[in-house]
C-alpha positions in Angstrom: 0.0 0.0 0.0 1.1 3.8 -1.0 1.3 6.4 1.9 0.6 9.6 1.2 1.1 12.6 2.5 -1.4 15.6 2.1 0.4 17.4 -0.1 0.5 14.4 -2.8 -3.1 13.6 -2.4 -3.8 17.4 -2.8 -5.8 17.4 0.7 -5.0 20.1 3.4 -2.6 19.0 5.6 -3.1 17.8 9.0 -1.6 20.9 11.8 -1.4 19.3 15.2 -3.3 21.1 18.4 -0.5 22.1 20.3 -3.0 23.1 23.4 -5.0 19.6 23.6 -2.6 18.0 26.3 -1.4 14.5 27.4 -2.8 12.7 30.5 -1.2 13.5 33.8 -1.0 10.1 35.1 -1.2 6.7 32.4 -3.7 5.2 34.7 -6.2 8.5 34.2 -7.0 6.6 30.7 -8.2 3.7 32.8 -10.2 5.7 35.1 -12.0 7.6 32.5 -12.6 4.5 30.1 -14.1 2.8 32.8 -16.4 6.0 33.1 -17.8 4.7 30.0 -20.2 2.2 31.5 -22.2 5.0 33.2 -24.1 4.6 29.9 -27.3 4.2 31.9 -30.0 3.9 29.1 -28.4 0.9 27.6 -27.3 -1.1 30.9 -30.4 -0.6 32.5 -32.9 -1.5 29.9 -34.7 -4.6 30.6 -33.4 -7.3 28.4 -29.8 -5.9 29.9 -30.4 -6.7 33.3 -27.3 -9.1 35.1 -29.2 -10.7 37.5 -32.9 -11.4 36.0 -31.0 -14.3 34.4 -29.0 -15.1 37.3 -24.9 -14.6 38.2 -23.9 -17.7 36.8 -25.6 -17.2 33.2 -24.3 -13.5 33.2 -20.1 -13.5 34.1 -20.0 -16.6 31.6 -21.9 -14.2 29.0 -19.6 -11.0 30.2 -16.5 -12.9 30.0 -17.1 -14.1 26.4 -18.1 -10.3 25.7 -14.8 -9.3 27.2 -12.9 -11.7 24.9 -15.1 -11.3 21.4 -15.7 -7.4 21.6 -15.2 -5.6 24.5 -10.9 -5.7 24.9 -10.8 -5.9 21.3 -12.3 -3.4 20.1 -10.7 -1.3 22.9 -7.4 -2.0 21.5 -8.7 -1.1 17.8 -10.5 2.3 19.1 -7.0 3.0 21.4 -4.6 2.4 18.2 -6.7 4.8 16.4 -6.9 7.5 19.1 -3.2 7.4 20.2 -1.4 6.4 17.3 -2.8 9.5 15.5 -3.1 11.6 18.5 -6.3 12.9 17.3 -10.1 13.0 18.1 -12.5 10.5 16.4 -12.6 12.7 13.2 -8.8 13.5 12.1 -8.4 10.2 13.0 -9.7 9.0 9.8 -6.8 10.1 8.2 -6.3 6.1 8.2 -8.5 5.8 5.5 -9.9 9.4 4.4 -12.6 8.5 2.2 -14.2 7.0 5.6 -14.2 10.5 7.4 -17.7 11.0 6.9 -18.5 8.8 9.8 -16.0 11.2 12.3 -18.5 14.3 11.2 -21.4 12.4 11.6 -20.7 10.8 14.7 -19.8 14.7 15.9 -23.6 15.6 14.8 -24.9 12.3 16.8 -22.9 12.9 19.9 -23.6 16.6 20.2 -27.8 15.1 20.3 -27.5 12.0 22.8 -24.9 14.3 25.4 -27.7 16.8 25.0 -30.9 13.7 25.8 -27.8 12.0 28.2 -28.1 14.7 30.6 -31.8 14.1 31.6 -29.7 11.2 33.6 -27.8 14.4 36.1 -31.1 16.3 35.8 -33.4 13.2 37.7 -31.4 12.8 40.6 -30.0 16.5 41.0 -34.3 17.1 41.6 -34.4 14.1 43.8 -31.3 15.3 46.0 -32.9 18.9 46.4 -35.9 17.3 47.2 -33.9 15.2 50.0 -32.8 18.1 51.9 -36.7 19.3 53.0 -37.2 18.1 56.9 -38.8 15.2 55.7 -39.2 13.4 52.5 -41.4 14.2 49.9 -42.4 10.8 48.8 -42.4 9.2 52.8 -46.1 8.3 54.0 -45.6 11.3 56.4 -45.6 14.2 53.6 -47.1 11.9 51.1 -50.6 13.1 51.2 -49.6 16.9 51.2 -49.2 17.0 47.8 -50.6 13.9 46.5 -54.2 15.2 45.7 -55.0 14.0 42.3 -54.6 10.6 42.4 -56.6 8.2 40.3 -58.4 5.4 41.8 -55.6 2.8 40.9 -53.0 5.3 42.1 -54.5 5.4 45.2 -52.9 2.0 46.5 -49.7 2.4 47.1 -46.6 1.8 49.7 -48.4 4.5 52.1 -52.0 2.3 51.3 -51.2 -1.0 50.9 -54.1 -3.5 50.6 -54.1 -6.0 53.0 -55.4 -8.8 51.4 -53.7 -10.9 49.1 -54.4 -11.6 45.1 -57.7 -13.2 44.6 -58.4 -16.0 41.9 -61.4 -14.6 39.8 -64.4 -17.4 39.5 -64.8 -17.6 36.3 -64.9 -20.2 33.4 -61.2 -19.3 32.4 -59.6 -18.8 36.0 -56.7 -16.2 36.8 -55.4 -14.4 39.2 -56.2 -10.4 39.7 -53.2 -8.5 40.5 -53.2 -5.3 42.6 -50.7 -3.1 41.4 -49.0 -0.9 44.1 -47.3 2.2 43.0 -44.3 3.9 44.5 -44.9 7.4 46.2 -41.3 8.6 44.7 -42.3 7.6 41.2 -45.5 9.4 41.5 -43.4 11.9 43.3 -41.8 12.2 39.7 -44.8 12.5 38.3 -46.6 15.3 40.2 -43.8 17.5 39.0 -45.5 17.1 35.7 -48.6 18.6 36.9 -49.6 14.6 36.8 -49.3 14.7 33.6 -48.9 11.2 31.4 -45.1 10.1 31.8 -43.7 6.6 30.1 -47.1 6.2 28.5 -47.2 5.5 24.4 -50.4 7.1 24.1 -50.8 10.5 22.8 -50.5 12.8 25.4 -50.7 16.7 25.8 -47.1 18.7 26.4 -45.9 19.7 29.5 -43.0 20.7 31.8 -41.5 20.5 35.1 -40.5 23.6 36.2 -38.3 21.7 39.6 -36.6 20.2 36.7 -36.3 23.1 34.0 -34.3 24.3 37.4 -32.3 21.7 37.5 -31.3 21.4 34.0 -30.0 24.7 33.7 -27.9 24.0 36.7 -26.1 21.0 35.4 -25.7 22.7 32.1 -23.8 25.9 34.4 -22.0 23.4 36.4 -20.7 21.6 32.6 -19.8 25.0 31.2 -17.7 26.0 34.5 -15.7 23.1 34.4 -15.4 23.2 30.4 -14.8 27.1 30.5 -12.4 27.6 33.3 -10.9 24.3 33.9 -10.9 22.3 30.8 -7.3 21.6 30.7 -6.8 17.6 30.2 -4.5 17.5 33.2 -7.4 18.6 35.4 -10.2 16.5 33.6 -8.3 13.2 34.7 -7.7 14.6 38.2 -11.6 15.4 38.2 -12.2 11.7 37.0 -10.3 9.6 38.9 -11.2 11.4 42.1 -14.8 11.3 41.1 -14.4 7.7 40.6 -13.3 7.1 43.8 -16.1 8.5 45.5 -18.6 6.6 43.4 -17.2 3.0 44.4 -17.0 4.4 47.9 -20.4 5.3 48.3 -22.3 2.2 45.5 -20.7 0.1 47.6 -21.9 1.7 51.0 -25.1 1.3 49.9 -24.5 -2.4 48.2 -23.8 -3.7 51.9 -26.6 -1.0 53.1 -29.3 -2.7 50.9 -28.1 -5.9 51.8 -29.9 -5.8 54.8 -32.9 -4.8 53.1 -36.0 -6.6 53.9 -36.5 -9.3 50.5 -32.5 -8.8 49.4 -31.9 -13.2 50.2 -34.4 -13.6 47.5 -31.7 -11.5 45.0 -29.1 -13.6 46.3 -30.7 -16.8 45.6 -32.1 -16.3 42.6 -28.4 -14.8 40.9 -27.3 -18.5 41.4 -30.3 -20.1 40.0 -30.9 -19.7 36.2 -33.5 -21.2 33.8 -32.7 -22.7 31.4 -35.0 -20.3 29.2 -32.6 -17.5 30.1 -29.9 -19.2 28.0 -30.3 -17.9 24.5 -31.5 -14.1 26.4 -28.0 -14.6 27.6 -26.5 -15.4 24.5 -28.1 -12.0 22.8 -26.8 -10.1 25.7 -22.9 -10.9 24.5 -23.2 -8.2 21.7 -24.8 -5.8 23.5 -22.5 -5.8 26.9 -19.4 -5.1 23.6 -21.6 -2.2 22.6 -22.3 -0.7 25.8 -18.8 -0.1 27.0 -17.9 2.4 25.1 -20.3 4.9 26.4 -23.2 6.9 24.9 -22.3 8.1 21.3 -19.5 7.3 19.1 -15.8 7.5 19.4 -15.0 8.7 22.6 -12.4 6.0 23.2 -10.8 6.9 20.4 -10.7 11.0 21.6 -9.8 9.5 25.0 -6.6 7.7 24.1 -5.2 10.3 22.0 -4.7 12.0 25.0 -2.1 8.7 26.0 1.4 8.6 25.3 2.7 7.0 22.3 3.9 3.8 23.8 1.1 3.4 26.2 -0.1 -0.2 26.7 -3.2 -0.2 25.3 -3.9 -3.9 25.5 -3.2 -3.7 29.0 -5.2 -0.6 29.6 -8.0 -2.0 27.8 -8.2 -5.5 30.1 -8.3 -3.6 32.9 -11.2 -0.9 32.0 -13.1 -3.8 31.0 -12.7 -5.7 34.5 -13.4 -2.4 36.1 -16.9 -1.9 34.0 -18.0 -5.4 34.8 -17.5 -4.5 39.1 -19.7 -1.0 38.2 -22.2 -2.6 36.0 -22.9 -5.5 38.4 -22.9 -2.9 41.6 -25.4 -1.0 40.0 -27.7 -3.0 38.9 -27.6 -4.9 41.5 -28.9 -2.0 43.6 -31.6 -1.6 41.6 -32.7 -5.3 41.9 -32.0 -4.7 45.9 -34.4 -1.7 46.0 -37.0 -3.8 43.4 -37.1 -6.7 46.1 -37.6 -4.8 49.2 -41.0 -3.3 47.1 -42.1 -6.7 46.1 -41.5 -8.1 49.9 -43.4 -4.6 50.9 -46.3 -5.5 48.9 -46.3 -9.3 49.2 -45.8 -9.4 44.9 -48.5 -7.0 44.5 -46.1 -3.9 42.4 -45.4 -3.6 38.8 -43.8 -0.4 37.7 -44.8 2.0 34.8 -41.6 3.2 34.4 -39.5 1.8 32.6 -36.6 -0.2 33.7 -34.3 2.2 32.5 -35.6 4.8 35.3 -36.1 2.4 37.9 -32.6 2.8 40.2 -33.7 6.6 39.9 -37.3 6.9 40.6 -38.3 4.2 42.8 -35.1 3.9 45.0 -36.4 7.0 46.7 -39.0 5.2 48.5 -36.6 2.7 50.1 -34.9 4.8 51.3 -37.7 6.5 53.2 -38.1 3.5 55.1 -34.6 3.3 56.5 -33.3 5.9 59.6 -31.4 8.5 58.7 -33.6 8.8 55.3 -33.0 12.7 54.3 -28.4 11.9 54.6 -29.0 8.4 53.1 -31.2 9.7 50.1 -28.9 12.9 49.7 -26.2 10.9 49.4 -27.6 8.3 46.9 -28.8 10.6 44.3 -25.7 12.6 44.7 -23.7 9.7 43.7 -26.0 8.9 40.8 -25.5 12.9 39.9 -21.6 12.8 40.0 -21.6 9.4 37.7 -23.4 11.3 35.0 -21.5 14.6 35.2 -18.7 12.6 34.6 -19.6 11.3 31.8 -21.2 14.4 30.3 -17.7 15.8 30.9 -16.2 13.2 29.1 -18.4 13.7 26.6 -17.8 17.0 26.5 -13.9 16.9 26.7 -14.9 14.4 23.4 -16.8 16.6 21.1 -15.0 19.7 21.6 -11.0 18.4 21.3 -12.4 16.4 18.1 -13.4 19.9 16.6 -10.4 21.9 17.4 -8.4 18.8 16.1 -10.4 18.8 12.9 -10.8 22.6 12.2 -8.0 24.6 12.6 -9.6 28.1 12.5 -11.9 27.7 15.4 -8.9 26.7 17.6 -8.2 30.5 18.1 -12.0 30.8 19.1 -11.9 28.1 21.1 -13.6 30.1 24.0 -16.4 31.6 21.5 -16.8 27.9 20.5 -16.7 26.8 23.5 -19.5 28.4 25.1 -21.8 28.4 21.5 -21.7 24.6 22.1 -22.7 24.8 25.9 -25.6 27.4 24.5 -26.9 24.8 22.2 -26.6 21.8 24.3 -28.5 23.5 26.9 -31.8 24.4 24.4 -31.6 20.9 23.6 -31.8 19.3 26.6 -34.8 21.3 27.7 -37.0 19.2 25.1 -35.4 16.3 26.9 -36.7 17.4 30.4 -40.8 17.1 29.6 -42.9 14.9 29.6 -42.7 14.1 25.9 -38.6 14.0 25.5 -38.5 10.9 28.7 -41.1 8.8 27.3 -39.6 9.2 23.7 -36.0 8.7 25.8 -36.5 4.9 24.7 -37.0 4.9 21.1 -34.2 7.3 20.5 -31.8 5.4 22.9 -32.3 2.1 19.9 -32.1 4.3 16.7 -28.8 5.7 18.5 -27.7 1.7 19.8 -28.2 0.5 15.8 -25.8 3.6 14.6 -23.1 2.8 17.3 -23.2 -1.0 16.2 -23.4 0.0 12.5 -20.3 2.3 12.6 -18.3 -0.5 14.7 -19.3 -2.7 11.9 -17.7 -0.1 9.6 -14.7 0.3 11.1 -13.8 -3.4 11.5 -14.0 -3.2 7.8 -11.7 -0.2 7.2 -8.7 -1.3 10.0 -8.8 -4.6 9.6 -10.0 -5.7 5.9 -9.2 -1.9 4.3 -6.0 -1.0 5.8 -5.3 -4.5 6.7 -4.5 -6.7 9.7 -1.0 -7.4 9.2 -0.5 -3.4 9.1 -2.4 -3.1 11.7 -0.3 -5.5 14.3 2.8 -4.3 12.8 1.4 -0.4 13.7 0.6 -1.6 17.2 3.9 -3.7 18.2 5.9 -0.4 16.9 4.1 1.9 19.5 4.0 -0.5 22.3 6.7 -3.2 21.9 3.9 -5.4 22.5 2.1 -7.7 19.6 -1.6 -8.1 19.2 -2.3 -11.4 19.0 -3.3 -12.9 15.4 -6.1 -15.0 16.8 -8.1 -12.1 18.4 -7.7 -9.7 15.1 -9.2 -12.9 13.6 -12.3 -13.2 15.9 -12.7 -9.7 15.5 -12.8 -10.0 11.4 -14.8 -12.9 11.5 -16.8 -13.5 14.7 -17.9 -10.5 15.8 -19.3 -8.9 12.6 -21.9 -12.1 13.3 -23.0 -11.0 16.4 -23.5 -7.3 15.6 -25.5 -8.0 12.6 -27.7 -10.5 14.2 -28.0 -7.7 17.2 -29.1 -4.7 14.3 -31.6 -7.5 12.9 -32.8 -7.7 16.4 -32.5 -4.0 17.3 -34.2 -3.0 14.1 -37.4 -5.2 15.1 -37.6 -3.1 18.6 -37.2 0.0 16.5 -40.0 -0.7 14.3 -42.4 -1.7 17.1 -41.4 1.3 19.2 -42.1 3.8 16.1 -44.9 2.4 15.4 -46.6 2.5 19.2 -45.5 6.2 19.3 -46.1 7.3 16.2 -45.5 11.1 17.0 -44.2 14.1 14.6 -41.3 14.3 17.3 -40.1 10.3 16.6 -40.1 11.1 13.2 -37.8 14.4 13.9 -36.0 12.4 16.5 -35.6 9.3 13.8 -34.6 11.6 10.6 -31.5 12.8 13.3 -30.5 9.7 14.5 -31.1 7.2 11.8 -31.5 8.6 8.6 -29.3 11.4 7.9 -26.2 9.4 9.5 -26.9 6.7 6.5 -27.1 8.9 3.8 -24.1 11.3 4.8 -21.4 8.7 5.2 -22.0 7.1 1.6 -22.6 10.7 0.5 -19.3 11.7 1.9 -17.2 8.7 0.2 -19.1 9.6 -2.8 -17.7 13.2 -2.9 -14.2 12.0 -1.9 -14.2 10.2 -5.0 -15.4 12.4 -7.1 -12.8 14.6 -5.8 -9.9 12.2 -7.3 -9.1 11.6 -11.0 -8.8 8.2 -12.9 -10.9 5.2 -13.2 -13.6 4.2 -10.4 -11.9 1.3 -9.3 -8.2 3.7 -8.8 -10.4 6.8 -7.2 -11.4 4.1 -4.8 -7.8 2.8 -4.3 -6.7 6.5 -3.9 -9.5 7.6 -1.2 -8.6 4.7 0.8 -5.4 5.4 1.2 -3.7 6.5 4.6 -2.7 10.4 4.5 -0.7 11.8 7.0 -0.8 8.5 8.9 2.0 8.3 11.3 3.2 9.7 14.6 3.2 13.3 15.7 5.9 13.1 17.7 9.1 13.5 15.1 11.5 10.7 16.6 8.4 8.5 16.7 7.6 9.9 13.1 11.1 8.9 11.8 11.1 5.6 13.2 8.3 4.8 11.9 9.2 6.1 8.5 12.5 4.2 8.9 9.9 1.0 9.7 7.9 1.2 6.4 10.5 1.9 4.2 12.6 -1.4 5.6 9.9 -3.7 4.9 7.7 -4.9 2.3 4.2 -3.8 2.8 1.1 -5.7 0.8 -2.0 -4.3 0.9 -5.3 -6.2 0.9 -6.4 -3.7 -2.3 -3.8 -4.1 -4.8 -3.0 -2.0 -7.8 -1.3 -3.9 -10.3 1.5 -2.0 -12.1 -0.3 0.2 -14.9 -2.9 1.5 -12.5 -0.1 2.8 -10.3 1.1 4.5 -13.6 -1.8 5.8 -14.3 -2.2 7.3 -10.9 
């Protein structure tokens, strides 16, 4: 294969940022990669759960995750990011023609880190609420506020029924279930004037003023730290500090809930499994290698560009995917504490209408009223569930904005005017995402945006690994690290896991469809065109334009396009090693030009 620089291919060269910075500390990567997994609206949807199908079905189905997507794509994402020393668009300079998918996963991001947020918003309202003498959503202030209750709302953990199901007598016989609803969901709900929330059917607009409030708060707190102390150094001290306090206090309240009234019946059934949950098990593999890599596209790749050169990314990448398995299963299994001291509450009688997604958020609040202390304890629960997603809106943040000023050299000496222009727009985004209508649609746009990432991972297997090819690839790694990538995994990530991530769009596609269809709103559509459609047509459009943009024959505008420009270190003793490197050896690529087309070219 030809390298070529920007001058040859008659693109604009790429100018390093000499401002972006380098981590302060190796292991910073580690801290904020395992960040990642705060992706709350994938882990905590239903079929995601790691204990409905018990422990023993769900570490074998992590593990094999860990092995067939999770550590390897890590390592293809980290070569990408610190090899290039770029954000997740300049580094497409591997294969230019595929850049399209850098600016379009720039458009994507800049939407979900605006819908994200709602996840800082929830629990910043809940931990305001905390700090009034006495709970809002204990039995004690409960009926304060708690005036427009329908009659099914009425029974509830502050009027529990106290007799059991009854079997129906009837030619067909079943058993009537009395659904009772939790005070701090409907808590939630009041806010909305009790307006419809979580409901498919249409439903009029409206807006929580509590949480308007809270929104533009988060959005401050986001443009103080991006504004004042943006500096990389200071993001990974903010991260790995942040970190620490989160493990601290999930697992406080892991040993906490524990004692819980109902928690043995967790325990037990985590090392019991059906043998129904198997093939649910077996379709969670995928999705576990999807959701690692945080909300959005390509924020691995910004993250370790930020490494130095001969960082150990296979290393680094074991260990951030041990550390999201210990957050993912603390997590959830608070939520599936907190589910089962309802159920024992109620004696089975309690269903949520949330959704699964909200549950750790909305209903947790009522468990908490039940314990002493409950005003510290619930303070310091939402607070933690707060600082987990300001973390990873920074992250986000600290994503979308070095991938600009690496891209586009002229805004870099607006970087402050920039800057806060993006912090403007995020914020009048995320106040759509703070009614009524923007968190029931939350679900649908959380699938159109989980088929795009596994799309795009799909794509870029294609361009490393097939396009600019796997020996290239290994050699490229074992020159920054002094450590080889092992032949067999690049092969299970060429072969095996395109399987998976195709079978898991077919699959993901059929939720999509059934989820459009039961909303069926003007704002889906919107919401859809964003997320789905545009993002398809753009990166074939951009490839298109590349080459049309280059002279010759289809089949050598192709060749040409695909080639790697400006692909090599920054650093220039790195750079002329690596020069020194590719002009020792013989390098074959997987798209060959034989001799006349090279003439021609």
């Amino acid at each position: 294969m030809t390298y070529e620089s920007s001058y040859e291919s008659g693109r604009t060269p790429y100018l390093p940022d000499s401002k972006r910075g380098k981590w302060l500390d190796p292991q910073d990567f580690i801290y904020a990669g395992i960040c990642l997994v705060f992706q709350i609206d994938i882990i905590s949807k239903g079929m995601l759960s790691t204990t409905d199908s018990g422990f023993i079905l769900f570490l074998p189905a992590y593990l094999l995750s860990i092995v067939l997507y999770i550590v390897p794509l890590m390592v293809l994402k980290s070569y990408m990011g610190q090899f290039s020393s770029t954000g997740f668009i300049s580094a497409f300079r591997l294969s230019p023609m595929f850049k399209g998918i850098g600016y379009v996963s720039l458009m994507t991001n800049i939407c979900v880190l605006a819908y994200h947020s709602i996840f800082a918003m929830v629990p910043l309202l809940y931990m305001f609420a905390s700090m009034q003498p006495t709970l809002p959503w204990s039995c004690e202030s409960f009926k304060t506020w708690a005036q427009n209750l329908t009659e099914k709302e009425e029974i509830n953990l502050c009027n529990i029924k106290l007799y059991t199901n009854e079997t129906m007598e009837s030619s067909d016989n079943y058993t009537e279930f009395i659904n009772h609803h939790i005070p701090s969901f409907l808590y939630f709900q009041y806010m909305f004037h009790d307006a419809k929330i979580f409901h498919q059917d249409d439903f009029s607009f409206s807006m929580s003023w509590q949480l308007l409030i809270c929104a533009l708060i988060v959005w401050t707190i986001a443009s103080v730290i991006v504004l004042k102390f943006f500096q990389t150094e200071t993001i990974g001290l903010l991260v790995r500090y942040s970190l620490w306090v989160i493990l601290g206090l999930m697992a406080f309240f892991l040993v906490v809930f524990c004692f819980l009234p109902g928690a043995s019946h967790v325990f037990v059934h985590m090392f019991w499994a059906d043998a129904r949950d198997i093939v649910p098990s077996l379709f969670m593999i995928p999705i576990f290698g999807i959701s690692a890599f945080g909300p959005g596209w390509g924020m691995l790749i910004t993250l370790s560009s930020f490494n130095k050169f001969n960082t150990h990314i296979i290393k680094s990448s074991c260990l951030i995917a041990v550390g999201q398995f210990g957050l993912l299963f603390g997590l959830d299994l608070l939520g599936k504490l907190s589910e089962a001291f309802i159920y024992e509450k109620t004696d089975g009688n309690y269903f949520s209408y949330a959704e699964n997604i909200w549950h750790l958020y909305l209903s947790s609040g009522s468990v908490m009223a039940h314990m002493p202390w409950a005003n510290l304890w619930s303070i310091l629960f939402y607070f933690m569930l707060f600082l987990s997603s300001l973390v990873l809106m920074v992250l986000q943040l600290l994503s979308i904005t070095t991938s600009i000023f690496d891209e586009f050299v002229s805004l870099r000496e607006k970087r402050y005017d920039v800057t806060l222009g993006l912090m403007v727009l995020l914020t009048a985004l995320s106040l759509f995402f703070s009614s009524n209508n923007g968190l029931t649609y939350f679900s649908a746009i959380s699938t159109d945006i989980f088929i795009t990432q596994a799309a795009i991972n799909l794509l870029l297997i294609l361009i490393v690994l097939w396009i600019y090819g796997r020996e290239r690839f290994q050699r490229d790694i074992e020159f920054m690290t002094d450590h080889r990538f092992s032949t067999w995994t690049v092969h299970v990530l060429r072969f095996v896991s395109p399987i998976g991530f195709v079978l898991l769009l077919i699959g993901c596609f059929m939720i999509a469809s059934y989820e459009h269809f039961s909303f069926g709103t003007l704002y889906i559509d919107i919401l859809s065109l964003v997320f789905f459609v545009i993002p398809w047509l753009s990166i074939p459009g951009y490839a298109i334009y590349q080459m049309c943009q280059s002279m010759g024959s289809i089949k050598i505008r192709f060749f040409r396009c695909c080639r790697p420009t400006d692909w090599f270190p920054l650093n220039v003793e790195d750079k002329q090693k690596y020069e020194a490197a590719i002009g020792s050896g013989e390098i074959n690529h997987t798209l060959k030009e034989d001799s006349k087309e090279e003439e021609v070219i």
